[in-house]
C-alpha positions in Angstrom: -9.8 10.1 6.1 -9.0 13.6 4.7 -7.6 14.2 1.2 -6.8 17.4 -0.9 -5.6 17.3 -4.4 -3.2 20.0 -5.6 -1.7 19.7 -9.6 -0.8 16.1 -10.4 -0.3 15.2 -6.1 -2.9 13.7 -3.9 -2.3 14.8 0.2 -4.3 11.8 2.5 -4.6 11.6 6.1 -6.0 8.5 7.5 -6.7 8.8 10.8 -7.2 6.2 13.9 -9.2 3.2 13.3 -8.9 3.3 9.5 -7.1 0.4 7.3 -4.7 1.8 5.4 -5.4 -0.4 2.0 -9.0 0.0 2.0 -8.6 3.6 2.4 -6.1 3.9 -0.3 -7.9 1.9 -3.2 -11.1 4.2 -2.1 -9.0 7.3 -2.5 -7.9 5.6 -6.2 -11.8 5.0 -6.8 -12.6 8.8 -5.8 -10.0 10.7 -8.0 -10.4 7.6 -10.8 -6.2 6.9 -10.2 -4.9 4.7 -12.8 -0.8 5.3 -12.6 0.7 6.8 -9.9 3.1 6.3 -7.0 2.3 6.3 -3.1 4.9 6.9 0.0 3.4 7.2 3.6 4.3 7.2 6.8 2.9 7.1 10.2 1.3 4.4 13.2 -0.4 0.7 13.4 -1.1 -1.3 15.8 -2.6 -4.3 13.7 -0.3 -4.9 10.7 -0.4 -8.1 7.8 2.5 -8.5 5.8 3.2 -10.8 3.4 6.7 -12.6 1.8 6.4 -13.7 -1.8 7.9 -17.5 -1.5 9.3 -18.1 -5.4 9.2 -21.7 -5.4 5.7 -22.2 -4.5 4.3 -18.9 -5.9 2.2 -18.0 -2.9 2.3 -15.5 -0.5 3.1 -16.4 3.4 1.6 -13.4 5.4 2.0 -12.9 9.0 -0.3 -10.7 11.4 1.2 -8.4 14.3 -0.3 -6.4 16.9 1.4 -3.8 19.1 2.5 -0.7 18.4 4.7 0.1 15.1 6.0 3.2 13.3 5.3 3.1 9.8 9.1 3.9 8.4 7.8 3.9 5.4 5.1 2.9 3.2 5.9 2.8 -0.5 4.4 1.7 -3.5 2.5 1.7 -7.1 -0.8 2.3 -8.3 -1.8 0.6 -11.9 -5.0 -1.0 -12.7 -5.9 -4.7 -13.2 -9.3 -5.5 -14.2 -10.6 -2.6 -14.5 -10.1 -1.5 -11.4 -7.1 0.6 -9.0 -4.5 -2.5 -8.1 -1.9 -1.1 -5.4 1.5 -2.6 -5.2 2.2 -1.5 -1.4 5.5 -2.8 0.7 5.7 -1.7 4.5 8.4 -1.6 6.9 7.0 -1.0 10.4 9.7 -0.3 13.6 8.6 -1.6 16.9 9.6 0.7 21.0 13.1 -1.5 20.5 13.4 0.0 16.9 13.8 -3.5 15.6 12.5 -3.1 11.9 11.3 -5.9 9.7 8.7 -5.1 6.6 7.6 -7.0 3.1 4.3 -6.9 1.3 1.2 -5.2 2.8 -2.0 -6.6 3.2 -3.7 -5.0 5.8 -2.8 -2.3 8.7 -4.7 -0.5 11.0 -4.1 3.1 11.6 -3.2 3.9 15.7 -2.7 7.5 15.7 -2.1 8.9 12.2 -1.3 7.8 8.5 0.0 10.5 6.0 1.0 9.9 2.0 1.6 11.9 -0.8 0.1 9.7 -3.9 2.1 11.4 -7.0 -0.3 11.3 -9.8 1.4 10.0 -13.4 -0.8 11.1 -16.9 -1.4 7.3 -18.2 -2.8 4.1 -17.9 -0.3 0.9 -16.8 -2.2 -2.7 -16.0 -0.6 -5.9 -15.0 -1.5 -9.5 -15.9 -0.9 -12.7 -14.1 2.2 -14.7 -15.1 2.0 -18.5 -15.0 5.8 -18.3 -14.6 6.4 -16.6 -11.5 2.8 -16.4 -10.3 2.4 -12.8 -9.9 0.6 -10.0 -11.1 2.9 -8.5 -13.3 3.2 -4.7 -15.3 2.4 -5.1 -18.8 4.7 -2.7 -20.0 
C-alpha cells in the first residue's frame, strides 16, 4: 500500500494481496481521518458484500471469488467510537460485464486498487438507531 497526501486529498494504491477495508481504516488511523469521502476503483478476486434487509435489521452478505472490476468503490468516512467508521458500497463487473454491487465488507485486491479519499475539516459520528438498526450520522 502506497499513499501521498497533497492539500485536503489523500492518493492510495493498494496493491495485490491487500484487503481493501483493512487498508482503508489503517490509512484513516495514519492521517487521524475523521470526515471525508472515498471513491476507488480497480480489481478483486475475493469480494463480501452485504444487503441491508429492513424488516429484520441485519445484514445478509454474500462471498464471491473470480475475477471482478471494481466499477466503483464509493463511500464516507466519519467516526464512531472513537475511532475511523467507513461507510463503503461496491459494485464489481465480472468477464461477461454483468454488474451487481451493495455494501462492502471485505475484498481482496488482484492486480491494483486506486482512491482518492477527499479530506473534509470536521468531525461527523454516527449512533445506532433502535428503529432501523443501523449506524446512523448524527447530524
Amino acid at each position: 500500500m502506497k499513499t501521498k497526501k497533497i492539500g485536503n486529498k489523500i492518493i492510495v494504491r493498494i496493491d495485490k494481496g491487500e484487503e481493501i477495508v483493512k487498508s482503508l481504516l489503517n490509512i484513516c488511523k495514519e492521517y487521524n481521518v475523521t470526515l471525508g469521502s472515498i471513491m476507488g476503483l480497480g480489481a478483486t478476486n475475493k469480494v463480501t458484500i452485504g444487503l441491508f434487509d429492513v424488516d429484520t435489521k441485519k445484514y445478509h452478505s454474500e462471498k464471491f471469488t473470480g475475477n471482478y472490476e471494481i466499477a466503483p468503490l464509493m463511500g464516507n468516512i466519519t467516526m464512531m467510537n472513537e475511532e475511523p467508521y467507513l461507510h463503503l458500497h461496491i459494485n464489481v463487473c465480472d468477464a461477461s460485464h454483468h454488474s451487481f454491487g451493495g455494501h462492502l465488507n471485505k475484498a481482496v485486491v488482484s492486480a491494483t486498487f486506486e482512491a482518492i479519499i477527499d479530506l473534509i475539516d470536521g468531525q461527523v459520528t454516527r449512533v445506532f438507531d433502535d428503529e432501523t438498526g443501523l449506524n446512523l450520522l448524527e447530524i
